[in-house]
C-alpha positions, 0 to 999 in steps of 0.5 A: 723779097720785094713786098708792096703795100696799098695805103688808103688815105682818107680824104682832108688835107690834114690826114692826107699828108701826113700818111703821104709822109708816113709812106715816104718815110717807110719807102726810105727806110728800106729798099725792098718795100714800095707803095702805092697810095690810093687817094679818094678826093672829096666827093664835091668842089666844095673843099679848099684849093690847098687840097686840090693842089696838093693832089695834083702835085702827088698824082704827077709825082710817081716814082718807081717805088712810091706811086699815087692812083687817084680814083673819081668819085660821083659829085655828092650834093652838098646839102646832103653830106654823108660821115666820112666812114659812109662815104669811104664805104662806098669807095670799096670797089673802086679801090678793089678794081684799082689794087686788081688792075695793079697786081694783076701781071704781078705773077713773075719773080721779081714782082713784089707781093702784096702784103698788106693794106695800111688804111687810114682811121677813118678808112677801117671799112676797107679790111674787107678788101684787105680780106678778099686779096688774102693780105693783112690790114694795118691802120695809120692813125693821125691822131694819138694814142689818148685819143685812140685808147679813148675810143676804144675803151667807149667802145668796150664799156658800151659792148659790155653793157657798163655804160653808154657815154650818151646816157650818162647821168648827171651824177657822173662828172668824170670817167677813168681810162686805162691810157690817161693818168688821171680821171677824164671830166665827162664835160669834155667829152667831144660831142660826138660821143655824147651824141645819140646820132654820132657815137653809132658810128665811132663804135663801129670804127673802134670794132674794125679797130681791133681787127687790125693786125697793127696800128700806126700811131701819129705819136711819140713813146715819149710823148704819150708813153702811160697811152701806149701801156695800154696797148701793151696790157693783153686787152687783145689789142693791135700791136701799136707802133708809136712812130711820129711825129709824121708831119709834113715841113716843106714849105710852099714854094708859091711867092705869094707876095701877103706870105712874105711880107709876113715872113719878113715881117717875123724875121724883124720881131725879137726873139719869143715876142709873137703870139702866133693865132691860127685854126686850121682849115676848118676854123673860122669865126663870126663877128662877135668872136673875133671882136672878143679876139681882137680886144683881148689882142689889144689889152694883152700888148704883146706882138700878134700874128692873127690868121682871121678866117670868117665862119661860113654858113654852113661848115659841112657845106662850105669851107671858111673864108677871110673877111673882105674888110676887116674894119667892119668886124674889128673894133674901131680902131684896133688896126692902128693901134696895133699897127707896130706890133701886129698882123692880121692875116687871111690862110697862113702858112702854118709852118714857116710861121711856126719855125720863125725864132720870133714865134713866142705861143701859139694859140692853136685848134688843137688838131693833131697836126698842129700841135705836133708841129708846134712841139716840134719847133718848142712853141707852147701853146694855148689850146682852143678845141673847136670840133672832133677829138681836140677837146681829148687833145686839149686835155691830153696836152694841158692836164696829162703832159703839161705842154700847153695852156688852157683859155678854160677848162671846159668848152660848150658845143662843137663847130662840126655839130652845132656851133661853139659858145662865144670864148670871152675877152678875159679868158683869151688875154689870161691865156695869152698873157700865160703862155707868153711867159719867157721861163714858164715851166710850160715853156720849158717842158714844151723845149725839152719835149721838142728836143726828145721828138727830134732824137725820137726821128733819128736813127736809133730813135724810138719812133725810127725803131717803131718805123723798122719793127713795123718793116720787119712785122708785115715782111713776116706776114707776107703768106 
């Protein structure tokens, strides 16, 4: 029997492609199984060209049993950005229009039948029209499996009244999570959850949660293997499937001239002597952070690659941007002190950067991606969190698995909500000095964690055998 199913990816770079890989993957994995992906872009200009290429490379690149449909959407005014979830709620019948017009002469035999929607984390609303075509609704999940448990243990507490984790009182220093081994220090909780305004929302999105019929999780059993218990404990929980890691490894192929000359520059530096700085898309610095990043970088004397992007005015608004002189902001003298040994560099193209033998650390945001990109290539990493969930990945990574290095144990603010506190010169050069260790045991953990995320992808692998059990569940489902 041919079965189809509609993915619904939510807008940004970093989820975006890794549900587009997600969907390549399960397409290869069995010939009787395509896809459609719908893609809603942002609503405004004011994301990054990355994106913007990245959609009109797949718009063009449809094939018979993988498609792409990208919807319009009206320009929303910048200074009045909406949560992503409000935002994707209202793409509701643009999406039911876009799934009635491709289904519509699917009456002959050999059609395939719609089975299912599989809809991002932050795309949950869209069950309802999951429910109107009569098809179960499935959740790709781009985080892990800490995180998701995490959300949804909140959301329990909350709906039964034991607690509300923005009116926690002072006395309260740590909470405990079915999915986490040790107790979780409420001073590391993301801001969105402490915050009156935002955890309305996220409770929300853990409800349509638990009406998924599965979830997908962006993780590896043996990578997270105490999270994924909880998913297995009778809570009335969605059947997880663990089959990460998802990432996206083609390297561009744009001969930007900056990019390889970083790349040849990488491939001269010894083996493991590199500390690798990069933020993802989103993070940038002002003028006194990176001074504090720039000392630290001179005193620790190790080689660097720094991707500097400059903090914009508005981050909801305005994505960040690279400094057009450098001078200005780095302390004075710093780029020719530094000159043998280091780089400072605008975007970088994380990935061939992170598979260079030269990669020693990788001081990271700790978005999910990044991170599972840097296990997958055995770099250990420094764990900076910046905004969202990453404080909950820092943790998980750091205190429940061992795979990374902490600047410090507890960090103020947010980037997305409110600004971040400035992360000393001292703080940084420990990390950095830490992490750069040649036979640390982080470092050989993070080796023998990137060879299990390899077998894990192959045939007969765990995360293979979690890709084919989802195949077999939704096949079942079909009505």
């Amino acid at each position: 029997m041919k079965i189809q199913l509609v993915f619904i990816p939510s807008p940004g770079i970093g989820h975006l492609r890794s549900t587009v890989e997600l969907a390549k993957r399960l397409v290869r994995s069995d010939d009787c199984l395509s896809i459609t992906v719908i893609i809603i872009p942002y609503p405004s200009i004011s994301h990054d060209d990355v994106e913007t290429t990245y959609i009109a490379s797949l718009t063009t690149a449809s094939q018979d049993r993988l498609n792409y449909e990208a919807i319009s959407v009206a320009n929303q005014p910048t200074d009045n950005q909406e949560p992503t979830q409000v935002y994707i709620e209202k793409q509701k019948p643009q999406v039911r229009d876009v799934v009635a017009r491709i289904f519509q002469y699917s009456t002959e035999v050999d059609s395939p039948r719609l089975a299912g929607f599989v809809v991002d984390m932050f795309c949950s609303s869209m069950i309802d029209v999951a429910n109107e075509f009569g098809v179960p609704c499935y959740m790709v999940y781009t985080s892990n499996a800490t995180f998701l448990g995490i959300t949804l243990h909140i959301q329990r507490m909350f709906d039964e009244k034991k607690y509300d984790v923005s009116e926690l009182e002072d006395s309260v220093n740590e909470l405990e999570f079915p999915c986490l081994t040790r107790p979780y220090p409420v001073k590391c909780l993301p801001d969105f959850f402490t915050s009156k305004d935002w955890l309305p929302f996220f409770l929300a999105q853990a409800r349509c949660f638990r009406k998924m019929k599965g979830i997908l999780v962006n993780t590896v059993a043996e990578l997270e293997p105490h999270a994924l218990k909880m998913f297995n404990s009778g809570d009335d929980l969605p059947q997880a499937y663990p089959v990460g890691p998802v990432l996206h490894l083609e390297n561009s192929s744009d001969d930007d001239g900056k990019q390889l000359e970083v790349l040849r520059w990488l491939n001269e530096q010894p083996p493991k002597s590199v500390v690798f700085l990069c933020f993802g898309s989103m993070g940038g610095f002002n003028e006194e952070q990176t001074r504090e990043i720039a000392v630290s970088l001179d005193r620790s004397g190790h080689r660097f690659l720094w991707s500097l992007r400059r903090a914009p005015q508005n981050i909801l608004t305005e994505r960040p941007g690279d400094y057009t002189n450098l001078e200005e902001v780095l302390p004075e003298g710093f780029l020719d002190r530094t000159l043998d040994r280091g780089k400072v560099i605008g975007w970088a193209p994380q990935v061939a950067v992170l598979e260079k033998p030269a990669i020693g650390g990788f001081v990271t945001h700790c978005g999910w991606n990044s991170m599972l990109e840097s296990l997958w290539f055995g770099v250990p990493m420094v764990t900076w969190p910046l905004y969202a969930e990453q404080k909950i990945n820092a943790f998980a990574m750091v205190e429940e698995l061992g795979l990374a290095v902490q600047i410090r144990k507890f960090f103020r603010g947010d980037m997305l909500v409110g600004g971040m506190e400035i992360v000393t010169t001292v703080d940084i050069e420990r990390a950095v000095r830490c992490v750069m260790e040649n036979d640390s045991e982080v470092r050989n953990r993070v080796k023998e964690m990137a060879e299990k995320c390899h077998v894990a992808s192959m045939d007969g692998g765990s995360s293979q055998v979690a890709l084919q059990k989802f195949i077999q569940d939704v096949t079942e489902n079909v009505v």
